[in-house]
N, C-alpha and C positions, 0 to 999 in steps of 0.2 A: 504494500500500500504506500503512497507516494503522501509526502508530508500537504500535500493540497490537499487531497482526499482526505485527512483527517483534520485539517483548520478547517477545510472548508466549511461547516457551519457555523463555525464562532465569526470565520468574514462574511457572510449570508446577514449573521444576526448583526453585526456591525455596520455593512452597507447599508440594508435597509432604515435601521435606526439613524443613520443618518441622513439619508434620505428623508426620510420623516421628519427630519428635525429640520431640513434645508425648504422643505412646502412648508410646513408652520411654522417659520422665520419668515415668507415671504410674505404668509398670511397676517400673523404680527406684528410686524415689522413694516413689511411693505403695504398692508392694509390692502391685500390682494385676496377676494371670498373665492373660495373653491368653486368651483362646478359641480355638476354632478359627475361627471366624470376625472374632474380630479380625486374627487371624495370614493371614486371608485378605486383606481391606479391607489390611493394609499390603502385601502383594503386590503389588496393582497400583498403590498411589502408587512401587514399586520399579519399576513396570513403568514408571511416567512418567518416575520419574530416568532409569533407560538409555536412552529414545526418545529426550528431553530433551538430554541429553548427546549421545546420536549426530547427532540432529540439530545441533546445536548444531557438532560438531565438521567434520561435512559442510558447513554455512555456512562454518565459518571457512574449509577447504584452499579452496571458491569455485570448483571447479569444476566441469560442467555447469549443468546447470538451476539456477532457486533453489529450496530447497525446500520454504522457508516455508509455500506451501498444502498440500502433503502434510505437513510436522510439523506444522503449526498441528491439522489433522481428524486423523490419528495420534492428538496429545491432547488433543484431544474427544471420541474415541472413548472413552481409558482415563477419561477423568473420567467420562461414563455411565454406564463400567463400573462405576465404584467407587459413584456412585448408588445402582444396581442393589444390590450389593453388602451395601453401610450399609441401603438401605431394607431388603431381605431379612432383615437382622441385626437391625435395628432391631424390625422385625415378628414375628420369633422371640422377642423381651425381650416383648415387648408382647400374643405366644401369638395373632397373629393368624392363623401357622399356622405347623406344626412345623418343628424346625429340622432338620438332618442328624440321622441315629441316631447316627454317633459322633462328637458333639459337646463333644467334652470338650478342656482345653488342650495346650499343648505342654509343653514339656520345665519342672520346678518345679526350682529352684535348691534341692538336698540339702548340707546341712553335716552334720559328721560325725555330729551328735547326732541331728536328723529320718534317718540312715543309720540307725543304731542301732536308732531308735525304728522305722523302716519292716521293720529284720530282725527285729525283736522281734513283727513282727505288725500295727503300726499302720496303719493306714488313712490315706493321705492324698488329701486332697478337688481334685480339678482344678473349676479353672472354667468351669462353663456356659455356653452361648451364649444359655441361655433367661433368664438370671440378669444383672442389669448391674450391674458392680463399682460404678458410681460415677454419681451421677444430680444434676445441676443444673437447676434450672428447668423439674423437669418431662422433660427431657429425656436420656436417658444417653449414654455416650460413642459407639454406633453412632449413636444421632439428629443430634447436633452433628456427626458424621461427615457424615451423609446431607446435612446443610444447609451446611456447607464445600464437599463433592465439588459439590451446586448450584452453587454458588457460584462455584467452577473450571466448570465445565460452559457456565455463561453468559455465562463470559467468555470460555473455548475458542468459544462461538458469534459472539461478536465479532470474534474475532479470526480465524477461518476467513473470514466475510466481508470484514474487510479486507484479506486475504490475494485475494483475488476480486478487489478493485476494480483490481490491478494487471493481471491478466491481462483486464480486461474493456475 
C-alpha cells in the first residue's frame, strides 16, 4: 500500500474542510448568499467529512478488515460527485443548459431594518444559480469548484490504486 493510499483520507477530510471554510469566508466575508446549488456542491464535501471521519475512526479501533480500499473508492466516488455537481452548476452560470426551476438561495441573514423594510412590502433579491456572485480569471466560484473537486478526484484515483497494490 502506497503512503497516499493510507493519508489519503485524513487529505479528503482536510481538503474538503477547507473548502468549506473558503464558501463560508466568501459568504461572510464577502456577503456573497449561496444558491441553491452552491448549498448543494457543499453537501457533498459534508458528505466526504462524515465518510472521512468514519473511516478514519474504523482505522483507528483496527478491527476486522482494513478499510483503506473501500474508504479510499467511498471518496472517489463523492469527489465525482461533486465534479458532477460544480460542472452542472458551472454550466447553468454559463446557460449551457437550465438550471432547477426553483433555483433560488437559502435562508438571507434579516436585521431588524431589511425586517421592517421586507413588512413594509420590499422585495428582496435571493441569488441565482444562473448568476455567479464572484468570477476570477474567467472562471466563477462553481468553475474553480469543478477544477478542485478534479483535482481530489485524481488523487482519490491514486490512491484507490494504491490501496490495490496491497491486496494484489
Amino acid at each position: 500500500m502506497t503512503r497516499l493510499a493510507r493519508q489519503w483520507p485524513w487529505g479528503a477530510l482536510i481538503a474538503s474542510a477547507a473548502l468549506l471554510a473558503i464558501a463560508h469566508a466568501f459568504q461572510a466575508f464577502g456577503h456573497m448568499l449561496p444558491c441553491e446549488l452552491c448549498l448543494k456542491q457543499r453537501d457533498v464535501y459534508w458528505l466526504a467529512i462524515a465518510i472521512a471521519i468514519i473511516g478514519l475512526a474504523w482505522k483507528a479501533i483496527g478491527r476486522g478488515p482494513d478499510p483503506t480500499l473501500a474508504l479510499n473508492a467511498l471518496l472517489l466516488a463523492v469527489f465525482v460527485l461533486e465534479v458532477g455537481v460544480a460542472v452542472y452548476h458551472a454550466g447553468v452560470e454559463w446557460r449551457f443548459w437550465p438550471g432547477p426551476a426553483a433555483c433560488t438561495g437559502g435562508a438571507m441573514k434579516v436585521d431588524p431594518a431589511e425586517l421592517a423594510r421586507l413588512l413594509a412590502g420590499a422585495r428582496m433579491a435571493a441569488p441565482m444559480c444562473d448568476k455567479p456572485a464572484f468570477v476570477f480569471a474567467g472562471l466563477s466560484m462553481a468553475g474553480w469548484n469543478a477544477l478542485a473537486a478534479l483535482a481530489l478526484t485524481v488523487t482519490g484515483i491514486g490512491a484507490v490504486i494504491g490501496a490495490r497494490r496491497k491486496r494484489a
